[in-house]
C-alpha positions as CSV (number, residue, x, y, z in Angstrom):
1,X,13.1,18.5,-5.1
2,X,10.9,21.6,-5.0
3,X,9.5,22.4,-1.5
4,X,6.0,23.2,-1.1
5,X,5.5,27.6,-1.8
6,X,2.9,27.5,1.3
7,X,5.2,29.0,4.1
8,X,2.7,28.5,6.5
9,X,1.9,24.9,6.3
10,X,5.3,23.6,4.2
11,X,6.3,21.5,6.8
12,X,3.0,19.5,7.0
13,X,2.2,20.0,3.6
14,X,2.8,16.2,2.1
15,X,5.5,14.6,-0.4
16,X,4.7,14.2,-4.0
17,X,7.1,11.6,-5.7
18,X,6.6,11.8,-9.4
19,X,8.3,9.1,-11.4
20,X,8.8,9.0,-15.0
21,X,11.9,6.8,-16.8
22,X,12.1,3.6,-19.3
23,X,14.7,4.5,-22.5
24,X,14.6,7.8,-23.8
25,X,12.3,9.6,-20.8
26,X,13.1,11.5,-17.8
27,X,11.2,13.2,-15.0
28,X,12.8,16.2,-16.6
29,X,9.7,16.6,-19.3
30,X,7.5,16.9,-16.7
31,X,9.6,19.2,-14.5
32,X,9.4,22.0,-17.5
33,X,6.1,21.3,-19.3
34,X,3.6,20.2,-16.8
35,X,3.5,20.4,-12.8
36,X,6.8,22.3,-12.3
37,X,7.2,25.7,-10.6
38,X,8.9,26.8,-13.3
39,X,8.0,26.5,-17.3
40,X,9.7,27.1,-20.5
41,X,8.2,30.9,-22.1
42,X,9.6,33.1,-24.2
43,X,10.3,36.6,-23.7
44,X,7.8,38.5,-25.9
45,X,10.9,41.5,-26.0
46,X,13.8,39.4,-27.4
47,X,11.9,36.3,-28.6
48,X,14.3,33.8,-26.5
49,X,13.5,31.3,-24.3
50,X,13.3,32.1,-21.0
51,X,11.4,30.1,-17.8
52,X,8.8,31.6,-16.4
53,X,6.8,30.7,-12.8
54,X,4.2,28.4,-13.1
55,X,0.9,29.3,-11.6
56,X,-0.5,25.8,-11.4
57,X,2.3,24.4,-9.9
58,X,2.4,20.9,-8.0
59,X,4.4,22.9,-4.7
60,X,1.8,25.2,-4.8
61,X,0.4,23.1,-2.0
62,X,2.8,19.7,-1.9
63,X,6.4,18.9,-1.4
64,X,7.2,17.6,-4.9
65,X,10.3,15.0,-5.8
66,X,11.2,14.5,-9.4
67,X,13.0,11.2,-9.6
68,X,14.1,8.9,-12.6
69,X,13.4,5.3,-12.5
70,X,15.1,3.2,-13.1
71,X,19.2,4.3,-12.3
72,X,20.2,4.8,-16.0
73,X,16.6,6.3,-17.5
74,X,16.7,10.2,-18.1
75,X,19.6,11.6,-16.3
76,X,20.4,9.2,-13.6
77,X,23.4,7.1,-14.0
78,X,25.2,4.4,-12.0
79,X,27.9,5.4,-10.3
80,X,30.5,2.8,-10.3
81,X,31.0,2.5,-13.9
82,X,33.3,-0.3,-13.7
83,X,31.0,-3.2,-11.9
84,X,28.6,-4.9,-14.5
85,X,24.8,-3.4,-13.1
86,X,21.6,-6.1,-14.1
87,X,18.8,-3.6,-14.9
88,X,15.8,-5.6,-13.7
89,X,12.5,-4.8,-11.8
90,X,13.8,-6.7,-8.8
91,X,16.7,-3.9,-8.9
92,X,14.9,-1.0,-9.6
93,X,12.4,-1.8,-6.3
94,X,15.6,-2.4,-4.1
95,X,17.4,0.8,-5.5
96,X,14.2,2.8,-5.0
97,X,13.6,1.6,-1.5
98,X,17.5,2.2,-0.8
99,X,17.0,5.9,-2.2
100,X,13.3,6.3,0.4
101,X,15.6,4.9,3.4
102,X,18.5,7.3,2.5
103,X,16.2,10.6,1.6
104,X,13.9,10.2,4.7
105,X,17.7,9.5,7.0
106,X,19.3,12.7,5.6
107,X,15.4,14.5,5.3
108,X,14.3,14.0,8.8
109,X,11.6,16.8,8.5
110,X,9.6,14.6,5.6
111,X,10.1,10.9,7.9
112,X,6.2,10.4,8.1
113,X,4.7,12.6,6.3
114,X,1.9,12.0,4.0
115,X,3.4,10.5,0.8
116,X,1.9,10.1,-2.5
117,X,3.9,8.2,-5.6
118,X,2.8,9.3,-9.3
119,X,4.3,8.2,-12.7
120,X,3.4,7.8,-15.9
121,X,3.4,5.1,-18.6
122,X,6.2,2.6,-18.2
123,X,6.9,3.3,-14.7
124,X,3.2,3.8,-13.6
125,X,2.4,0.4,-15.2
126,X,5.4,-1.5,-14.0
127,X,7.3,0.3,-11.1
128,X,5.0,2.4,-8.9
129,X,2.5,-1.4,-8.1
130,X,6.1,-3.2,-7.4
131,X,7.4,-0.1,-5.0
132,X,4.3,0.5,-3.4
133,X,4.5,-3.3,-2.6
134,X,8.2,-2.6,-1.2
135,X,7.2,0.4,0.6
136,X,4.2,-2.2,2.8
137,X,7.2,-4.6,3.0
138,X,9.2,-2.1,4.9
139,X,6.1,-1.3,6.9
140,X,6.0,-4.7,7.9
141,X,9.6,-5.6,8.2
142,X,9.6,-8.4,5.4
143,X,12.4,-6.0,3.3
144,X,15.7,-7.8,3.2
145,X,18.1,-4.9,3.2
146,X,20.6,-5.8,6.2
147,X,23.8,-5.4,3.7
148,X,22.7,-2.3,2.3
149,X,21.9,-0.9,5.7
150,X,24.8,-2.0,7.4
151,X,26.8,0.0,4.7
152,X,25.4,3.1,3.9
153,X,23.2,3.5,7.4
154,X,25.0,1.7,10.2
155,X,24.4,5.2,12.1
156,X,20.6,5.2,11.4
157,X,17.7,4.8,14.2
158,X,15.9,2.3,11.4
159,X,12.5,3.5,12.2
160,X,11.2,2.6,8.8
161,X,7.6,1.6,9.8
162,X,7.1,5.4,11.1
163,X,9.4,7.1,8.3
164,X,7.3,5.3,5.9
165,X,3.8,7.0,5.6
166,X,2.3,5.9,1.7
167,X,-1.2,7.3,1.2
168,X,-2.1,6.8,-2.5
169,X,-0.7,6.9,-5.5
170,X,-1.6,8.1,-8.9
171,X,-1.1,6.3,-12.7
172,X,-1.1,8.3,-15.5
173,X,-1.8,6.3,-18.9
174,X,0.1,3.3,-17.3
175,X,1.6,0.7,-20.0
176,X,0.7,-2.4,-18.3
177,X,0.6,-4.8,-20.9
178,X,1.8,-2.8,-24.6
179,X,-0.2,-5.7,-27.0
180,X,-3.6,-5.4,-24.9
181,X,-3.5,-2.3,-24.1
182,X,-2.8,-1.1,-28.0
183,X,-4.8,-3.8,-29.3
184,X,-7.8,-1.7,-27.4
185,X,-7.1,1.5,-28.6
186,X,-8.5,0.3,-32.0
187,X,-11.9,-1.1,-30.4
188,X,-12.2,2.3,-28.0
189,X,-12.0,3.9,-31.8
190,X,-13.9,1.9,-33.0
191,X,-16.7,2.0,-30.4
192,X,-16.5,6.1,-30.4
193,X,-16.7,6.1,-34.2
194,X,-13.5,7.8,-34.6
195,X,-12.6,5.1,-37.1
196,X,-15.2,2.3,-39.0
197,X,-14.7,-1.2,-38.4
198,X,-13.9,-2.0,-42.2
């Protein structure tokens, strides 16, 4: 979580989730090669690696959350090791709407504030549509969580519907369906003339 740089207006300024997971990714590419505050340079002296501050920076004007989905992509891990976990989309929306519930109960300051999910590939194709679809359920009331609340938030006021406060969200090169999707890339080619139809 990197807080917005705008001193003035970090408190209004809104949340930025960015997602990025499936095997072998993490929100961690992004967070040193694209929209970080910080980037990987190298020090011209010594020639090693070094970060550096990056001027276009997401929390140059937003809040910005870096979260792996699901539990078990990038860095994330389950915790209890020794009970059998089903990886499934039906788990990843319930563990992702557990996480919003517990971040906005311990992170009063960002309970409805302006909140925009991005992702990319996998998880923009697949998991952003199914949690922004958990995030209206919440709105309405028509999340079954009782068990999970009475658990980890007995002590919570519950005020989803206000703590909740989704205004768009943003897919980059989603993977919705892999054979249509790659069977187009070789008409877009061929239509641009990149490669003949031969």
């Amino acid at each position: 979580m990197f807080e917005s740089r705008r001193n003035e207006t970090r408190d209004e300024d809104p949340l930025v989730i960015w997602l990025r997971g499936e095997p072998g990714c993490s929100t961690t590419a992004t967070l040193f090669e694209n929209n970080s505050p910080y980037i990987f340079g190298v020090n011209e002296t010594t020639g090693s690696p070094m970060l550096v501050n990056n001027p276009n920076s997401w929390n140059n004007f937003t809040n910005v959350l870096y979260l792996d989905q699901p539990i078990g992509a990038g860095y994330s891990f389950y915790k209890d090791v020794n009970t059998p976990r089903i990886y499934s989309l039906d788990q990843a929306v319930d563990d992702f709407i557990h996480f919003m519930k517990m971040f906005y109960d311990m992170h009063d300051k960002f309970r409805g504030r302006d909140t925009y999910i991005i992702g990319q590939d996998f998880v923009a194709g697949k998991y952003i549509p199914a949690f922004v679809q958990a995030m209206k359920d919440v709105k309405k009331n028509e999340f079954e969580d009782e068990d999970f609340e009475a658990m980890f938030l007995a002590n919570s006021t519950k005020e989803w519907a206000e703590w909740f406060n989704l205004k768009g969200i943003a897919l980059n090169s989603p993977m919705m369906d892999d054979v249509v999707q790659r069977n187009e890339t070789k008409h877009y080619a061929e239509h641009k003339g990149l490669v003949s139809s031969a």
